[in-house]
C-alpha positions as CSV (number, residue, x, y, z in Angstrom):
1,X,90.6,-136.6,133.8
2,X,88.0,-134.7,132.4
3,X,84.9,-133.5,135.0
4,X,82.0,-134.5,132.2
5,X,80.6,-138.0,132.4
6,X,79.0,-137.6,129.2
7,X,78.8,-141.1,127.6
8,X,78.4,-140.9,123.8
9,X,77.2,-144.3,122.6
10,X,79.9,-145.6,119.6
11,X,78.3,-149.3,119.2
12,X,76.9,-152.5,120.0
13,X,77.6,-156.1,119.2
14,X,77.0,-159.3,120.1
15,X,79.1,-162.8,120.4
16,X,77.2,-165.9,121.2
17,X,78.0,-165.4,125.0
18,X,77.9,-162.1,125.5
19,X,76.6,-158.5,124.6
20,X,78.8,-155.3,124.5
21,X,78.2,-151.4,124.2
22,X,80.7,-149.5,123.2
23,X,80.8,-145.6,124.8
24,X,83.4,-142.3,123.4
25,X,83.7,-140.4,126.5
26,X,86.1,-137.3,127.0
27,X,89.4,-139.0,127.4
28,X,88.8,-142.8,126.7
29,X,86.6,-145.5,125.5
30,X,84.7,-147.7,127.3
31,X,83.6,-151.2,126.8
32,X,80.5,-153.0,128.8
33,X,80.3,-156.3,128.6
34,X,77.4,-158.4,129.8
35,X,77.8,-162.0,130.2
36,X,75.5,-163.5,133.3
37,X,77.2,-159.8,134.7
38,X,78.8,-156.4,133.7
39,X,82.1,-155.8,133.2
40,X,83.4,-152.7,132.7
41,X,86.9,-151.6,130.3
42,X,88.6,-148.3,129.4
43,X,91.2,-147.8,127.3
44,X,92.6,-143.9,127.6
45,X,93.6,-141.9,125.1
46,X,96.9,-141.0,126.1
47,X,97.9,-144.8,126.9
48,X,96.8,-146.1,123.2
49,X,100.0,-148.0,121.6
50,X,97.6,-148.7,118.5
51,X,94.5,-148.1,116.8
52,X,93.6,-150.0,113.7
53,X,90.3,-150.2,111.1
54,X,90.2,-153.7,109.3
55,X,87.7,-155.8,107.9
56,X,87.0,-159.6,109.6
57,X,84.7,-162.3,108.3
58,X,81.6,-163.5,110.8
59,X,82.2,-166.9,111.2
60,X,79.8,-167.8,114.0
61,X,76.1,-166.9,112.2
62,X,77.4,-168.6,108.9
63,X,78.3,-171.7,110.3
64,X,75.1,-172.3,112.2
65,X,73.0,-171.7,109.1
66,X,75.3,-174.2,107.5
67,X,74.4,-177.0,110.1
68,X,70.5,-175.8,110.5
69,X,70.7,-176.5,106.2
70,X,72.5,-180.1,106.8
71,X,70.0,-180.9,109.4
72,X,67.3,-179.7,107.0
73,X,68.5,-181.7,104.2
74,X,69.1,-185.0,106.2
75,X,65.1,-184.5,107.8
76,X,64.4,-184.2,103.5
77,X,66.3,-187.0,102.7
78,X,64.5,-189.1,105.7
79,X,60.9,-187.7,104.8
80,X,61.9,-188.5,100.8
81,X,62.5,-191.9,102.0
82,X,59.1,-192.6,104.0
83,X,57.2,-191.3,101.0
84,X,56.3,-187.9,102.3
85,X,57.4,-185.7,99.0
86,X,55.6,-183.1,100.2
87,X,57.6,-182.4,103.2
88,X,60.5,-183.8,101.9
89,X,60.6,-181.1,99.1
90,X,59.9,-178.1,102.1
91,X,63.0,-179.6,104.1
92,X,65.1,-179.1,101.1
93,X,64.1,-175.5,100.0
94,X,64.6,-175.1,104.2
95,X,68.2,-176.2,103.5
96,X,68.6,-173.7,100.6
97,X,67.2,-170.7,102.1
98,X,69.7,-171.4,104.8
99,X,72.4,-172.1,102.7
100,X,72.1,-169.1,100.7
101,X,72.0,-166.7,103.8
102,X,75.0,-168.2,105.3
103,X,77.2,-168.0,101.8
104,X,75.8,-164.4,102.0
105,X,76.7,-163.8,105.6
106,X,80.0,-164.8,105.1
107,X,81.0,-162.9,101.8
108,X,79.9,-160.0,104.0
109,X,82.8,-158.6,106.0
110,X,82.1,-156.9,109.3
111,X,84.2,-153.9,110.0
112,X,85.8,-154.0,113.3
113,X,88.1,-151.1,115.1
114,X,90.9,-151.9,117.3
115,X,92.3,-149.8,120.2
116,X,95.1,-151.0,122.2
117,X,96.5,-149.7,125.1
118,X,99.4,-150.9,127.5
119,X,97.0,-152.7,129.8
120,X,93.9,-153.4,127.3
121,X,92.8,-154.3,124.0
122,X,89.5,-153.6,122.6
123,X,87.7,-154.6,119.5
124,X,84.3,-152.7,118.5
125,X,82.7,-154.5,115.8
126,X,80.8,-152.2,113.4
127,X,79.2,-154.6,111.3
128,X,78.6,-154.1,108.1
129,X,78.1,-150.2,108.6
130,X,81.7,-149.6,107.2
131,X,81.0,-145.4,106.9
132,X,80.3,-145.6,110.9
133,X,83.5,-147.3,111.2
134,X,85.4,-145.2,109.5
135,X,83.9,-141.7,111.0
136,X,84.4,-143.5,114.5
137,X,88.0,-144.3,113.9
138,X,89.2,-141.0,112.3
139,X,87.5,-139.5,115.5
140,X,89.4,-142.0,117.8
141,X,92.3,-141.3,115.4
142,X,92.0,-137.4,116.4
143,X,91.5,-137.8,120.0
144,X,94.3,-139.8,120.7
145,X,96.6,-137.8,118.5
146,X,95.2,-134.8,120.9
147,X,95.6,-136.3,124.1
148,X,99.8,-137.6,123.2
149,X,100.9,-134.5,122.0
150,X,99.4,-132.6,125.5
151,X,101.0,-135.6,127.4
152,X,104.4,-135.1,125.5
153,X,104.0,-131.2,126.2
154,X,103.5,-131.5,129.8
155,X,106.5,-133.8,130.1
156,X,109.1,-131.5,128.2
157,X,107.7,-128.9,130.2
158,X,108.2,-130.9,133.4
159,X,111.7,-131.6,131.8
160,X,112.9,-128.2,131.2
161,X,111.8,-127.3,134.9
162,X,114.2,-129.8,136.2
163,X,116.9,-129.5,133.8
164,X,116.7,-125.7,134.6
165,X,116.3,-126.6,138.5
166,X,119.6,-128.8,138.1
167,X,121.0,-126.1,136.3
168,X,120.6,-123.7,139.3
169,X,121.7,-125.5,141.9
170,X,125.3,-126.9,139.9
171,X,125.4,-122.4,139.6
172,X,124.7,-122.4,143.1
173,X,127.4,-124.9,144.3
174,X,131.6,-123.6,144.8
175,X,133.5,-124.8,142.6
176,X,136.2,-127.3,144.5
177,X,140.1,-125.5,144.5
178,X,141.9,-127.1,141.6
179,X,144.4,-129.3,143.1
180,X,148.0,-128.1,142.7
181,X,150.0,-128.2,139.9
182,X,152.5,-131.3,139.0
183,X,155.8,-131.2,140.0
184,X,158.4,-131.2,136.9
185,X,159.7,-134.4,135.9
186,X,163.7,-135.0,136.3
């Protein structure tokens, strides 16, 4: 591995359980999760089996807005019914304003970048900064391209040395006597 420690801060994200930072460091990403405690991931470089860029729709935020705006336009309806127009009309526009953001929220796609690995799977959720997505996967794209083709060097290299080894000793070893000929047949 490589003898810097330098973490280079990629991203953060939230769920609604848990908080991650996302860190580039010289030969693999790593992933902090904090959920009631940390847990730490790293995918390496040389063991990625895919990296993808896509686009995913935020669910979560959109769908709370949506039931904060039914619960504001049942409270309206109630108030509209006890004769309090006042309020009644402030629960609606409550309702709308939340409608509105979450029909906006979800229209909005959040880019997300995917690394996979033979033993784990990561997905860093950009947001809606798709240009820092982008520069971040081409990066990612770069370093693992790097970090396979000096893997696949080392291990031709480490295959010629024992082909060439085997090679030696099969020149090193007599040949067995050929056994003797046939008699002829009658």
């Amino acid at each position: 591995m490589s003898s810097t420690k330098q973490r280079t801060p990629m991203t953060r994200f939230s769920s609604l359980v848990a908080r991650f930072r996302v860190f580039f460091m010289d030969n693999w990403v790593e992933i902090e999760e904090r959920s009631g405690n940390v847990q730490l991931r790293r995918v390496l470089f040389d063991e990625t089996q895919l990296l993808t860029l896509h686009r995913a729709r935020n669910w979560a935020w959109p769908l709370t807005l949506l039931f904060l705006a039914l619960i504001s336009a049942f409270i309206g309806l109630a108030l509209g019914e006890g004769g309090e127009t006042g309020f009644s009309r402030a629960s609606y526009l409550a309702a709308l304003v939340f409608l509105l953001i979450a029909i906006g929220l979800f229209r909005l796609p959040k880019h997300v970048v995917t690394i996979t690995s033979r033993r784990a799977r990561m997905a860093m959720s950009f947001g809606f900064n798709g240009k820092k997505a982008r520069q971040w996967f081409t990066r990612l794209q770069q370093e693992v391209t790097k970090a396979q083709r000096s893997t696949a060097a080392e291990v031709e290299s480490q295959n010629a040395a024992i082909q060439e080894a085997s090679r030696r000793q099969s020149d090193a070893l007599p040949m067995p006597p050929s056994p003797p000929p046939l008699p002829p047949r009658d």
